[in-house]
C-alpha positions in Angstrom: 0.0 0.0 0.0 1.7 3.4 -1.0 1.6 6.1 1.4 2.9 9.5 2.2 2.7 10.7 5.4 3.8 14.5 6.0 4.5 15.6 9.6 6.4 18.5 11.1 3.6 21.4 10.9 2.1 23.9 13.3 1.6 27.3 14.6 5.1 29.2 14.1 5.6 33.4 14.3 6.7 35.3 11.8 10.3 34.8 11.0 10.5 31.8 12.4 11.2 28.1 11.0 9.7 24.8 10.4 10.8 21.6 9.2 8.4 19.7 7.6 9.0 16.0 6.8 7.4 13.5 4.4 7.8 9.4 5.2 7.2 7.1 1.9 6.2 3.7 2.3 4.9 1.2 -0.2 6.8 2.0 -3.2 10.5 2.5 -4.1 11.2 5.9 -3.0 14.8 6.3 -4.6 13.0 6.3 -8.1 10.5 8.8 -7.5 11.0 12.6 -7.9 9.6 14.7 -4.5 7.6 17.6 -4.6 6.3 19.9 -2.3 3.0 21.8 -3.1 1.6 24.3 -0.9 -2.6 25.1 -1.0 -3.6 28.7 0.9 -7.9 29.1 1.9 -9.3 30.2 -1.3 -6.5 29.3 -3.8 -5.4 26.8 -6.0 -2.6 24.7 -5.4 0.8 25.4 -5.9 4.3 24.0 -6.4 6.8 24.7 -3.6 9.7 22.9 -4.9 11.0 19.4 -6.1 14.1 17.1 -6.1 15.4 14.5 -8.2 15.2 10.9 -7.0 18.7 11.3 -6.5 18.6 14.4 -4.7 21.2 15.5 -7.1 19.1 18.6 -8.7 16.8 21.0 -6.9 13.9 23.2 -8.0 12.3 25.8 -6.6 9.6 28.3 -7.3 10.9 31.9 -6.8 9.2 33.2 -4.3 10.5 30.8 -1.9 14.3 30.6 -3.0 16.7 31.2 -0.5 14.0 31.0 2.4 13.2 27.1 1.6 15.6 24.1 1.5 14.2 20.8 -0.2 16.0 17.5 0.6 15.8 14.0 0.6 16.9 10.8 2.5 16.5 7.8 0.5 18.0 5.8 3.0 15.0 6.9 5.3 12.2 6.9 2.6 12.1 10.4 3.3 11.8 13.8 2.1 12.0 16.8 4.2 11.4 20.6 3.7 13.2 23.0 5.4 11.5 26.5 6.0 13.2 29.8 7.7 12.1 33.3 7.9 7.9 32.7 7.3 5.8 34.9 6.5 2.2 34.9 7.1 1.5 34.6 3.3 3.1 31.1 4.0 0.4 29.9 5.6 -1.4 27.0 4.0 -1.7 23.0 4.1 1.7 21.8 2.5 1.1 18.3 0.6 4.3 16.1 -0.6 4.0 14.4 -4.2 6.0 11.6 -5.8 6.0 11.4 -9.7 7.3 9.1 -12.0 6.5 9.4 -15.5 2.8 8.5 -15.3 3.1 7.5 -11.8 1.6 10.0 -8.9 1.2 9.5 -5.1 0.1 12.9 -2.7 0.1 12.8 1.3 -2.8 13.9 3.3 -1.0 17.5 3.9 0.2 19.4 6.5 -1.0 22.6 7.9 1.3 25.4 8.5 0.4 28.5 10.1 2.3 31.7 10.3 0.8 34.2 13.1 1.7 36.3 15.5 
């Protein structure tokens, strides 16, 4: 049975840092590319970044470059995105994808919130 399970969100301030984690299970992990999509209230879903099965290449959309570290344990099954210096607008359910050609799995999501 494939799963992803994401883990590692909450309440957080402004400028401060989460670490959100994604554990795979039921398929073989080191194949699959990650992806981390984000979805706000009231807006449509969006690419946060992705890494190469190998973890060799990175991706990331602009907005969150430099603030936003995508990484991957294949040793673990695991994919993890690092997040500094949030900002309210980062507040939204954060879901974890793994793509192969045709092949798609999506975790349940995470919620993040950003608030003083």
């Amino acid at each position: 049975q494939v799963q992803l399970v994401e883990s590692g969100g909450g309440l957080v301030q402004p400028g401060g840092s989460l670490r959100l984690s994604c554990a795979a299970s039921g398929f073989t992990f080191s194949n699959f590319a990650m992806s981390w999509y984000r979805q706000a209230p009231g807006k449509k879903r969006e690419l946060v970044a992705t890494i190469s099965n190998s973890g060799s290449a990175t991706n990331y959309v602009d907005s969150m470059k430099g603030r936003f570290t995508i990484s991957r344990d294949n040793a673990k099954n695991t994919a993890y995105l690092q997040m500094n210096s949030l900002k309210p607008e980062d507040t939204a359910v954060y879901y974890c994808c793994a793509r192969k050609w045709l092949s798609e799995y999506w975790g349940q999501g995470t919620q993040v919130t950003v608030s003083s």
